[in-house]
N, C-alpha and C positions, 0 to 999 in steps of 0.2 A: 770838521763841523761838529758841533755839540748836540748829541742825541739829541735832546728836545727841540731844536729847532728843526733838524731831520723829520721827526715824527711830526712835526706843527706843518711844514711843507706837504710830505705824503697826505697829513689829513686835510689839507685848502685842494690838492688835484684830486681828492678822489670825492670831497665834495663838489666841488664844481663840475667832474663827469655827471654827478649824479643830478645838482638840476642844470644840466646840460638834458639829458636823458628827459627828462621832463618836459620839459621847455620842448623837445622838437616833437612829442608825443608820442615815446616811444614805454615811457612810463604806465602805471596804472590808472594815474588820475585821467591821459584821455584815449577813450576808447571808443571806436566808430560803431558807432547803432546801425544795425543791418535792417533793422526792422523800424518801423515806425511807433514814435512812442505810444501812443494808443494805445497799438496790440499789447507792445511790452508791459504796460500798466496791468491789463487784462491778465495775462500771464503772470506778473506777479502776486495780482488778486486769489487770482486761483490756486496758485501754489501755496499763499498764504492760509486761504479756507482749507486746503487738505491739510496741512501741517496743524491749523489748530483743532483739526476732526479729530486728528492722529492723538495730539493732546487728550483730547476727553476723553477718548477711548481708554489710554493710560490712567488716567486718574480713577476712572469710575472703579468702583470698589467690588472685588471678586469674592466669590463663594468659596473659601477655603476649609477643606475637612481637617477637623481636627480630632483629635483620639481621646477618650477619658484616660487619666495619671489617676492611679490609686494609689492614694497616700502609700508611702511605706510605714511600717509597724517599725516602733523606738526597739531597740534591742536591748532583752532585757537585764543582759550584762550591767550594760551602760547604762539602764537606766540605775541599778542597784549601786554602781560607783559615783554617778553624779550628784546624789541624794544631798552629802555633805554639801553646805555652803562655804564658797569661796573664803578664808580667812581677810577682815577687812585688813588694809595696811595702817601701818602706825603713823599716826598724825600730829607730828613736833607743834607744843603749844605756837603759837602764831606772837611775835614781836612786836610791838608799836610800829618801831622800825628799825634799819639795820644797825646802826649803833648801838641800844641797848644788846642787841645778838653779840657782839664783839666785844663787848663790857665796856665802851667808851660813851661819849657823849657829843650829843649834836650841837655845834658851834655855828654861828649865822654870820656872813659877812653880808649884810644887803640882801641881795634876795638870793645870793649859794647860802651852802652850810657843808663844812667836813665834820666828818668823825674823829674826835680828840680826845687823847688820854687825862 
């Protein structure tokens, strides 16, 4: 038998346990209420209200100490070596465009163009 058709079998039965599993309610979707829903409603009311107490509690914004940082002093090594300014870099005059860089010339066919001797 050809693996893929093996693996297409194994997965049709173990889908079909699974809403088999379902179907007789043995699954999650059903689950027998012990309590009557009222209460249940109640109870999740409530649980609700403490979890969003719990929230604000978290949020609200704490008294945290914090320490004064005094600057540190520049050392004055370093300040005596950095005195000089960085030397600018050298900046090749700027081309039209890349053809004249390369000494040829710009040729259009339509709306390209190469670079030609």
């Amino acid at each position: 038998m050809h693996p893929l058709a093996h693996s297409v079998l194994i997965g049709g039965a173990v889908m079909t346990v699974i809403a088999a599993s379902f179907a007789l309610g043995r699954g999650p979707v059903h689950q027998l209420r012990e309590k009557p829903f009222n209460e249940t409603l109640h109870e999740d009311l409530a649980t609700l209200a403490m979890m969003s107490d719990q929230i604000e509690t978290m949020n609200k914004p704490r008294m945290v100490q914090t320490e004064s940082v005094k600057p540190i002093e520049p050392d004055p090594l370093m300040a005596v070596l950095s005195t000089d300014p960085a030397p600018q870099p050298i900046r090749r005059k700027a081309e039209s465009d890349i053809c004249t860089r390369h000494n040829m010339r710009k040729v259009y066919y339509g709306s390209t163009w190469r670079c030609r001797k």
